[in-house]
FIVOMAR-982761 format. One record per residue (C-alpha): x, y, z; residue in three letters. Coordinates in steps of 0.1 Angstrom, whole numbers, plus 5000, padded with zeros to 4 digits. Each point is the difference from the previous one (the first is absolute). Last residue first. Layout:
XYZALA;...
END
This chain:
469284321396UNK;500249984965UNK;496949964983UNK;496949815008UNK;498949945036UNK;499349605003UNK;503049885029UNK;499550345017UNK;496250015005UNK;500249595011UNK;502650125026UNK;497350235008UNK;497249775007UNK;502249755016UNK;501150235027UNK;496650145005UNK;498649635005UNK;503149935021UNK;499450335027UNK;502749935030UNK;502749984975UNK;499150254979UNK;503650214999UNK;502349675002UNK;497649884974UNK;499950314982UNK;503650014997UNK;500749664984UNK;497250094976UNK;502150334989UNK;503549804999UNK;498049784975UNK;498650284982UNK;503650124996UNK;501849674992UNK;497549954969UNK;497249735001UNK;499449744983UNK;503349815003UNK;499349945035UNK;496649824994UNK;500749615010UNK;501450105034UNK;499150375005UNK;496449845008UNK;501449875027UNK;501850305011UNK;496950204999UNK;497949765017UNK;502049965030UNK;500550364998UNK;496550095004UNK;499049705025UNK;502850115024UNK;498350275022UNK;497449795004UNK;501649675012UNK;499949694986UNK;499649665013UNK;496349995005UNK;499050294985UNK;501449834963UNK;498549675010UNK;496250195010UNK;500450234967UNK;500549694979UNK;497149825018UNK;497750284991UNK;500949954963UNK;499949714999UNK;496350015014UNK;498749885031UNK;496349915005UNK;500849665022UNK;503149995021UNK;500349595002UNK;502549865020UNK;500149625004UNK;500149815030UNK;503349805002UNK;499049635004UNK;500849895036UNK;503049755000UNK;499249635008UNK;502649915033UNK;501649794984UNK;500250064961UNK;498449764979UNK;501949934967UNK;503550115001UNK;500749945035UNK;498249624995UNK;501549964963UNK;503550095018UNK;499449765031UNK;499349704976UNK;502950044980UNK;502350035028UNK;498649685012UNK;500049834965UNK;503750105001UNK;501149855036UNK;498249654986UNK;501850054967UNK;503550005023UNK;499149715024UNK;499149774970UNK;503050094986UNK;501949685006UNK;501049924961UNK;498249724999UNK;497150135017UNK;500050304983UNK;499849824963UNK;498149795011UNK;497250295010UNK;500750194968UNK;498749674979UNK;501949734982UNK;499149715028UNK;503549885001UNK;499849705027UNK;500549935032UNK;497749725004UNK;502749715016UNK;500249834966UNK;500550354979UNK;503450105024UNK;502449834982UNK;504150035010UNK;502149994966UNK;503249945000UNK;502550044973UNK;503649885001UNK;498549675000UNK;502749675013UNK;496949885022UNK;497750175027UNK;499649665012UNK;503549935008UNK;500550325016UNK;497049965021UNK;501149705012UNK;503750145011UNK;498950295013UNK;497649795026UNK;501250105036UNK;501450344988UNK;498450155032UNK;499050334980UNK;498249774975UNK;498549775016UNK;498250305022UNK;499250154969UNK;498249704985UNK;501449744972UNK;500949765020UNK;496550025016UNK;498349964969UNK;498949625003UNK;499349714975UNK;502550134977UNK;499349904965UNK;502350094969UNK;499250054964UNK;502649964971UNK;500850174969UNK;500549884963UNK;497149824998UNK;499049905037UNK;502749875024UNK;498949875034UNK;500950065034UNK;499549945033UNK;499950155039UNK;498549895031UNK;500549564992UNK;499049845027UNK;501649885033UNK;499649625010UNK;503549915003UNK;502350304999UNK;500550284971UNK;500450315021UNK;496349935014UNK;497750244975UNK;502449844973UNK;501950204972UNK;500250004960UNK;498049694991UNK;499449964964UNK;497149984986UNK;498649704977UNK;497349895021UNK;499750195030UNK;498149875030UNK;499450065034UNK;501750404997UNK;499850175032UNK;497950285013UNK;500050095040UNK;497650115027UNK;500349645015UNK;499749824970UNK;498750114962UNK;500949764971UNK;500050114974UNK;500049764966UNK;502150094964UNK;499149814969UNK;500450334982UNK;496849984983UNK;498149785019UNK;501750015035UNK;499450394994UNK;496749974992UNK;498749775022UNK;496650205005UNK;500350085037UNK;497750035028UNK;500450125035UNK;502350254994UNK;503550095003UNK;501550095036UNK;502150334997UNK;503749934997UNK;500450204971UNK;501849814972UNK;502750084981UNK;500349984963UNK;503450094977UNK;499750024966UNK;503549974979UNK;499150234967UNK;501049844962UNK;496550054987UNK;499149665008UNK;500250125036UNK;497550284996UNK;497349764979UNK;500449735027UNK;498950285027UNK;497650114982UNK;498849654993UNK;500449915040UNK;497550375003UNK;497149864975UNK;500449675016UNK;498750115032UNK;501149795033UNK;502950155000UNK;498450335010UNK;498449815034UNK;503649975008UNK;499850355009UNK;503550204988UNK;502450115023UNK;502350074973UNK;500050014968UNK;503650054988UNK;500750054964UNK;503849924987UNK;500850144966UNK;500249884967UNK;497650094975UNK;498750365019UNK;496850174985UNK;497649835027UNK;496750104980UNK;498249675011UNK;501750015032UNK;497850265017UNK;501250375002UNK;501350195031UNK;503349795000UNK;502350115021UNK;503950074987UNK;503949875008UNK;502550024976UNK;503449835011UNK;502750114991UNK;501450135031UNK;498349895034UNK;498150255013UNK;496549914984UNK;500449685012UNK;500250105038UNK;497250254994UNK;497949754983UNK;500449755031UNK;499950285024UNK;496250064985UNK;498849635009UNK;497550085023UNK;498549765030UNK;503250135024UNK;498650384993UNK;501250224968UNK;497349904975UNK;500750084966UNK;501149704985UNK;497049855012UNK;500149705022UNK;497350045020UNK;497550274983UNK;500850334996UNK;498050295025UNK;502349965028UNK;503150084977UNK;501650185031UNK;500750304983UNK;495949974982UNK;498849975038UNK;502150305011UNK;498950214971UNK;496149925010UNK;500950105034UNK;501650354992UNK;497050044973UNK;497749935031UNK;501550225023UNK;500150314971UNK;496749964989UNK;498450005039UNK;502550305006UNK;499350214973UNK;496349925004UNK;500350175030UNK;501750294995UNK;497450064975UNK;497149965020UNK;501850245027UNK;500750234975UNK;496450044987UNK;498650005033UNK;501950265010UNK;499050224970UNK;496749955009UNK;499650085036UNK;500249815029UNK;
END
């Protein structure tokens, strides 16, 4: 195989190892595989992206993600949904004082949990702070105790022995909300319309509502990278770093590695010998003398009369096979003294 061919086919390639896994990558980031559960932009049963969509649809309403965390939350009365969130978070009073501080702003805060098992050991936080206890039973949250909430829903529909699954509490001028579950909140909930009526009521009377993203780890990191992956261009920077790489290759080391051109060398030549060597070379001996002549005509014409240049003219057509002679006595003509 020679060079060449080995090139393309390398090429070729590459092209189609970069452009199956871009194709892959893009179906992933479509399908929202790469979110966590719960994100609002995850597009499977776990996400909640039809939820936003749904919102977003609905006239006045505004409807945004939040890339930031809720310390610089500029809205002052807006509903904030964190959903899916670990319960292992609400066991941190730095995030249940961010999440006071938000709803004392005038904001109704909205917590659901993910149904992932919590762990092992807990501080009491919550129950301290709040006075809120979890209870955690067959793959399920619900609320043991909550001092001072109020109940919104039951995990049971409200019958003997159910627990409370959703409550409420106001906080400064705003209010927080606890849902023991996310499900109502999912894209399969959503597209049944089984829990509309829940979700309304959570969501509040806010015309502005504001889905964050910060508790599940997606996050505004402030670089180029993102910046891509918000804005889904991971595929397209990918493609360009390719191109890029292939250009500095072709432009850097050529394949195969061209021979260095040996270089000519024509050692005890004159200018002067090289002159007559160019002029033999591409022009003929019966021309040299009127070649000459008319160049010389060029910058000189108004040097010479019309007669001694009708002469010259003639003893090139006369000379033409003897130059040297020709030149000679055109030179004779040019310098005689006197009318000619």
């Amino acid at each position: 195989m020679t060079g060449a061919r080995a090139l393309w086919l390398t090429l070729v390639m590459a092209a189609g190892f970069t452009w199956g896994a871009l194709r892959v990558a893009g179906t992933q980031f479509r399908m929202g595989d790469f979110y966590p559960e719960y994100s609002s932009l995850r597009t499977d049963p776990l996400g909640s992206k039809l939820l936003f969509d749904s919102l977003a649809r609905l006239p006045g309403l505004h409807v945004a993600r939040g890339y930031t965390p809720l310390d610089f939350f500029p809205e002052k009365s807006a509903t904030v949904l964190l959903l899916g969130t670990p319960a292992a978070m609400l066991d941190e009073s730095d995030f249940l004082e961010r999440l006071a501080r938000a709803a004392r702003q005038g904001n109704r805060v909205v917590v659901t949990l993910a149904s992932t098992r919590p762990p092992d050991k807990s501080s009491g936080t919550l129950e301290r702070v709040w006075h809120v206890r979890l209870r955690y039973e067959a793959h399920r949250y619900a609320f043991a105790t909550a001092e001072g909430w109020q109940t919104l829903n039951f995990d049971d529909g409200g019958h003997a022995g159910s627990r409370p699954a959703a409550i409420g509490r106001p906080f400064g001028r705003g209010a927080i909300v606890l849902f023991a579950a996310s499900e109502a909140f999912g894209n399969q909930s959503t597209a049944r319309a089984e829990d509309l009526g829940l979700v309304s009521a959570a969501i509040g009377p806010n015309s502005h509502i504001w889905f964050d993203e910060t508790h599940l780890g997606v996050a505004e990191s402030g670089s180029l990278v993102g910046m891509a992956r918000r804005y889904r261009l991971t595929g397209f920077v990918l493609g360009l770093a390719l191109c890029a790489a292939l250009a500095l290759w072709k432009h850097s080391s050529p394949f195969p590695p061209a021979q260095a051109p040996q270089e000519e060398r024509a050692p005890g030549r004159t200018s002067f010998a090289g002159l007559a060597s160019l002029l033999a070379r591409h022009l003929p001996p019966g021309e040299l003398a009127s070649t000459c002549w008319r160049e010389w005509l060029k910058s000189n014409r108004t040097q010479v009369s019309p007669e001694r240049a009708e002469r010259a003219t003639a003893i090139c057509r006369e000379r033409a096979a003897h130059p040297l002679e020709a030149v000679r006595e055109i030179q004779a003509v040019i310098r005689a003294k006197g009318a000619f």
